[in-house]
N, C-alpha and C positions, 0 to 999 in steps of 0.2 A: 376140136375147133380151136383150143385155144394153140395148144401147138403150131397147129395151120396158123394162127396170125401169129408164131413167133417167129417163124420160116420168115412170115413176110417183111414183119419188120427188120430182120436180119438179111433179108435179100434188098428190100428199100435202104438201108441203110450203108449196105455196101456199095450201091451206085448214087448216093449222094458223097460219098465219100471217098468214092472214085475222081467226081465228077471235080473235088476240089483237092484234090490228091499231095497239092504243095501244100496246102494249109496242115491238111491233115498228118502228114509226114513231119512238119515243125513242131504240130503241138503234140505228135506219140512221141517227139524225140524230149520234150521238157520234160513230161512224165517219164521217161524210162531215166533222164538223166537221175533225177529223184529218189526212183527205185534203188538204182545201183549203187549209189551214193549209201543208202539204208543197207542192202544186199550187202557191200564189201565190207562195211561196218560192223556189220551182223557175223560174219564168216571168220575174219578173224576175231573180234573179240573171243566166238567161241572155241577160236582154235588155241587162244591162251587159257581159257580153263579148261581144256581137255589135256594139254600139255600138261599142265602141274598136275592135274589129276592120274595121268597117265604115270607119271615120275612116282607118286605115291603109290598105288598099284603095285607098280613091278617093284617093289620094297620087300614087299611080299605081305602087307596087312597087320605087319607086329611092331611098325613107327608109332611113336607117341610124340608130340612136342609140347616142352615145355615152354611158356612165353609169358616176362613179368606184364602186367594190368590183367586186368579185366578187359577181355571180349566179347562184345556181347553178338550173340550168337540169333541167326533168322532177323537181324534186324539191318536192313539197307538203309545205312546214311549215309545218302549222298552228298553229303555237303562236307564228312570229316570220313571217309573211307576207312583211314589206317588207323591202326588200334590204338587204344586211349592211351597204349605206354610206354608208344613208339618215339616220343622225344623228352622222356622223363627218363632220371637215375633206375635202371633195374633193381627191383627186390631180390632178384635168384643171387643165393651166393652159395662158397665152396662146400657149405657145412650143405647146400640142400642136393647140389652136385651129388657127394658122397652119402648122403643116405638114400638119393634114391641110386646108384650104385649098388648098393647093399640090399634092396627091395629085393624078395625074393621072386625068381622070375624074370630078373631082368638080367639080358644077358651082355648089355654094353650101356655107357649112357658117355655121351661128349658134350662140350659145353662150346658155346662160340662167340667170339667177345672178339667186337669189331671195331681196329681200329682205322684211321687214314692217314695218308699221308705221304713226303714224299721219298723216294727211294732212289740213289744214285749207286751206277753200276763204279768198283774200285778198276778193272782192266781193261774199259773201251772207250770211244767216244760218244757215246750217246748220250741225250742231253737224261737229267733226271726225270723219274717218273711218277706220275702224280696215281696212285693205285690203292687198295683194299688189301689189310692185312688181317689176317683171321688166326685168333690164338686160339687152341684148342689142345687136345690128348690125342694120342695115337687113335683112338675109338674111332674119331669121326673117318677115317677111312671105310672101316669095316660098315657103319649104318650108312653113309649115305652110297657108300660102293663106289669111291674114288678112283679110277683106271690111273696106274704109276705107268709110263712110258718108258722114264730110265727112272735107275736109281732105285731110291727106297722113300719111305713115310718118314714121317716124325717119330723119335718112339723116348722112351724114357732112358736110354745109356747112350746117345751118342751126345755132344757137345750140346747144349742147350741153344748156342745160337747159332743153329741152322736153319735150314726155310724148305720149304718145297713151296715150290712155284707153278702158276699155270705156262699149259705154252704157249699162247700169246703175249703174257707177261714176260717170258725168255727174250721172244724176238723182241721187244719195244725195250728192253732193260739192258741187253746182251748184245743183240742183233744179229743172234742166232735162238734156235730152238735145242741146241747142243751147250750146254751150258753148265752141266752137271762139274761143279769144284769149283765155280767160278764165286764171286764175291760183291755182296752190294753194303751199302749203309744206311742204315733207317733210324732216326735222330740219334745218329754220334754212333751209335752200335754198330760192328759189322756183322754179317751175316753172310754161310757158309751156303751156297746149294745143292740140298746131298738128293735131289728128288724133281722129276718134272711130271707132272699132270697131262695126259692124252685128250687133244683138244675134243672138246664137250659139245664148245656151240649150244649151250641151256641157261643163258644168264636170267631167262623167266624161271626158277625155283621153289622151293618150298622152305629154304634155307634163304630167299632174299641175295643172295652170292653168286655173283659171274666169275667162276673158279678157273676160265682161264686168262681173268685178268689180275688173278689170287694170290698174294703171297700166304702160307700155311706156317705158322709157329707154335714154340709149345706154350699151355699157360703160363709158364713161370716166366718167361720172355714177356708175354705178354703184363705179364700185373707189373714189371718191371716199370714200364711205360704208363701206369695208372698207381706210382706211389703205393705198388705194391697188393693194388684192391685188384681181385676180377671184377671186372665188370660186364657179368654174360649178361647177352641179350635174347640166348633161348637155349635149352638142354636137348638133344634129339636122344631118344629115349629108345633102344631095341629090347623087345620082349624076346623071351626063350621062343615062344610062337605063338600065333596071331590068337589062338583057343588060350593063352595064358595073359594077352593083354588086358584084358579086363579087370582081372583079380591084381595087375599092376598096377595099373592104374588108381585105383580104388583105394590101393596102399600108399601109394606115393603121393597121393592126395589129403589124407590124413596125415602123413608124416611133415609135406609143406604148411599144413593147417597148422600143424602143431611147431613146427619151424616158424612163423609168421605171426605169431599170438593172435592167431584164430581169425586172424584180417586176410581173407582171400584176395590179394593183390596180386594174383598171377591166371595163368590158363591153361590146361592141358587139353589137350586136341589130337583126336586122331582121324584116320581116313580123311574124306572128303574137308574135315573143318579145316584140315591144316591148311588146304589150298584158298579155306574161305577170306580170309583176308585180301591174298592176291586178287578173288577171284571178283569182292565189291569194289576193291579200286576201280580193273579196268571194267565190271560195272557200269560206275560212277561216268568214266573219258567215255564210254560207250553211248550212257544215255544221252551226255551233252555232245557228243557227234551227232547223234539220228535225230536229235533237236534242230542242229545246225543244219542236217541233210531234208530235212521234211522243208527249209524254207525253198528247196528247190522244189517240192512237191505241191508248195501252195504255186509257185510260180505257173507249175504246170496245169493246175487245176485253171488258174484266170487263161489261161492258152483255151482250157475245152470250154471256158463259158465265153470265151470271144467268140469263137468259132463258132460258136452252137445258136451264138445270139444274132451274127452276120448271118448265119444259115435260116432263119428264124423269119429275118427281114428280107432276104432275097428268096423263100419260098413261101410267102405272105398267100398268093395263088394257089399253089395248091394246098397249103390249107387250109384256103376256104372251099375248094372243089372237094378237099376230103369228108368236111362237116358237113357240106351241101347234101351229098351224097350217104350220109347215114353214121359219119364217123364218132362217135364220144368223145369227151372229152379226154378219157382215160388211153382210149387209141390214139390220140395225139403226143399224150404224154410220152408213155410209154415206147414211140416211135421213136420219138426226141432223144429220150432214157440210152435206149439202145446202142444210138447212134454214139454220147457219152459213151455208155461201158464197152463198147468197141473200142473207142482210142485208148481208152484211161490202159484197161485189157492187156492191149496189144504193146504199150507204154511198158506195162508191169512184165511182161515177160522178156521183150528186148531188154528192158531192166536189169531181170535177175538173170539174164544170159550175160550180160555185159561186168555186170559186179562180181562174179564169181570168176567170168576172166583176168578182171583188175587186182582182185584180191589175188589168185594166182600169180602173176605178178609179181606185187608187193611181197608176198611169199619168199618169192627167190631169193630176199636180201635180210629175210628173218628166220629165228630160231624154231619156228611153227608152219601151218600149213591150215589151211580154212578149211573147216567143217559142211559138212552137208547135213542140213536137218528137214523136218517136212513143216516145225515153226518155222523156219529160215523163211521157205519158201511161199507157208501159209502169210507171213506178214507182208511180203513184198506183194503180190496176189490181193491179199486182203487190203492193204492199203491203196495200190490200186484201183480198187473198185469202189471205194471210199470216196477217194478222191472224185472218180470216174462219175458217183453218184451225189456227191455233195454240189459240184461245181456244172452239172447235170441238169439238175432239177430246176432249176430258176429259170432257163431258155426255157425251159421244156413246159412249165408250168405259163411262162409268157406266151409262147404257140399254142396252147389248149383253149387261152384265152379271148384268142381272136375271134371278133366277129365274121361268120362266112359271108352275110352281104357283101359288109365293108372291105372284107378282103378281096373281094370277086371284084368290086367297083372300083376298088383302086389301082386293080390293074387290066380293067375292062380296054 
């Protein structure tokens, strides 16, 4: 029985909503704008934490990173996302570099100290360029698995002030990607290019570095430029293998305890944590977009309670002939209901057809690609019918209400 009147109210509810077909088509479209809006937001956010996630993965599970503060870990602050040590003096210095080098089990360890600033090319005309230069050891080639295009790396016997560069930094510095012997200046130093980078297209990392907008130097160039101090901002740490990082770890962390007079002022991180930092910022831009995007979804909900409440008033008649007739209060309602989670519904699905084409899109011009989930799809869905049912209920509870006399006699 109850079936049979679900049929009905979904059969009545279609030819009232036939019958006003332009209203009903304005207000699925404010809802689905809503949707989509949540949908594209949703889809890429996760296609950035599946990127860095993905990066760390194919490492092959034996990364560790070292990073000066304290992070605190399973804890969303949205209000200061990036880590408490990201614009303070780093604690890591060369003595902790080198012992954890010396860990046993560990089969590489690089350190990376970021400067800026700007860099003019010595034999062309392009104007200077304002870029990231990253000092580090030959190591970090091998852990983060650098692709050399031409040339060669950084290593300990050739000229100290050499570079390897990315190749989009070639073209904007050179005004070619061929560039290898060519010569730039970075405050008063000149610098040799014995190395080019095979474009990446991954400036979301685990490293924080768009490496082919990169210049690569060795540390000792580097501390040059800081009065002689490193100043690393994190160590990437390679284990012999992924079944030996644990016992690394564990080592390298009492030796920094005992390097730092027992003040844990740093953080070491593998797997999934490394990416956790990245992963509560865009978080953080995440939540305050589907805040922004939900104010299209109130919009949309006052579209289904206009509708529902002119619908309300122009079928005053028969629902007084429906109560006349034997109808509840609750068949009224739930008529009304219906007729809501139909549009709100059909809103949400044009929705999340529409924001996954958007994101698609948007795609084309970023280093990722939007995620398909069945939350994705449960929130867009489920908000819809939220919506469908919140801005729903008040027509529908005001048509339950009517008197049948008074209905019948006012339009006798």
């Amino acid at each position: 029985m109850n079936n049979l009147l679900i049929f009905e109210h979904i059969q009545n509810a279609y030819h009232s909503l036939r019958s006003t077909r332009m209203r009903t088509l304005l207000t699925i479209l404010g809802v689905a704008i809503g949707v989509a809006s949540i949908t594209t937001i949703l889809s890429l956010s996760g296609g950035v934490t599946k990127l860095v996630g993905t990066q760390i993965d194919n490492l092959g599970g034996n990364i560790a990173v070292v990073r000066p503060g304290v992070i605190e870990k399973d804890v969303n602050d949205f209000a200061n996302p990036t880590a408490s040590g990201t614009f303070t003096t780093s604690t890591l210095t060369e003595k902790d570099l080198r012992d954890i080098e010396a860990t046993p089990g560990v089969k590489a360890a690089a350190p990376l100290m970021v400067l800026n600033g700007t860099m003019k090319a010595n034999s062309s005309g392009t104007k200077p360029t304002n870029s990231t230069i990253v000092a580090t050891t030959p190591a970090l080639e091998e852990i983060v698995q650098l692709p050399i295009r031409d040339g060669q790396f950084i290593d300990t016997v050739t000229n100290q002030n050499t570079a390897v560069i990315g190749s989009q930094l070639s073209v904007d510095l050179f005004g070619t990607d061929q560039s290898i012997g060519q010569t730039f200046t970075y405050r008063g130093e000149t610098f040799t290019v014995i190395g080019i980078l095979k474009y990446m297209n991954n400036p979301i990392n685990y490293n924080g570095i768009d490496f082919d907008h990169t210049a690569i130097i060795s540390l000792e160039t580097g501390k040059s430029f800081n009065q002689g101090i490193a100043q690393i901002q994190q160590i990437n740490v390679s284990a012999d293998s992924a079944d030996t990082l644990p016992s690394v770890i564990s080592t390298a962390d009492k030796m920094l305890l005992a390097n730092h007079q027992d003040e844990k002022d740093y953080t070491i991180m593998t797997g999934k944590e490394i990416a956790e930092p990245t992963s509560k910022f865009f978080l953080a831009i995440t939540t305050i977009m589907t805040v922004i995007a939900a104010i299209s979804l109130i919009v949309g909900g006052v579209g289904i309670m206009n509708i529902m409440l002119v619908g309300v008033a122009e079928r005053t008649r028969e629902i007084g002939l429906r109560k006349a007739v034997g109808a509840s209060d609750m068949n009224i309602v739930s008529q009304f209901m219906t007729e809501s989670l139909i549009m709100s519904l059909l809103g949400g699905l044009l929705g999340y057809i529409a924001g996954y084409l958007i994101a698609f899109m948007v795609s084309t011009v970023l280093p990722f690609d939007p995620v398909f989930t069945w939350g994705i799809a449960g929130a867009s869905f489920g908000i819809a019918a939220i919506v469908g049912t919140l801005f729903g209920l008040y027509p529908a509870i005001r048509a339950a209400q009517k008197d049948p006399i008074e209905s019948l006699r006012q339009y006798h």
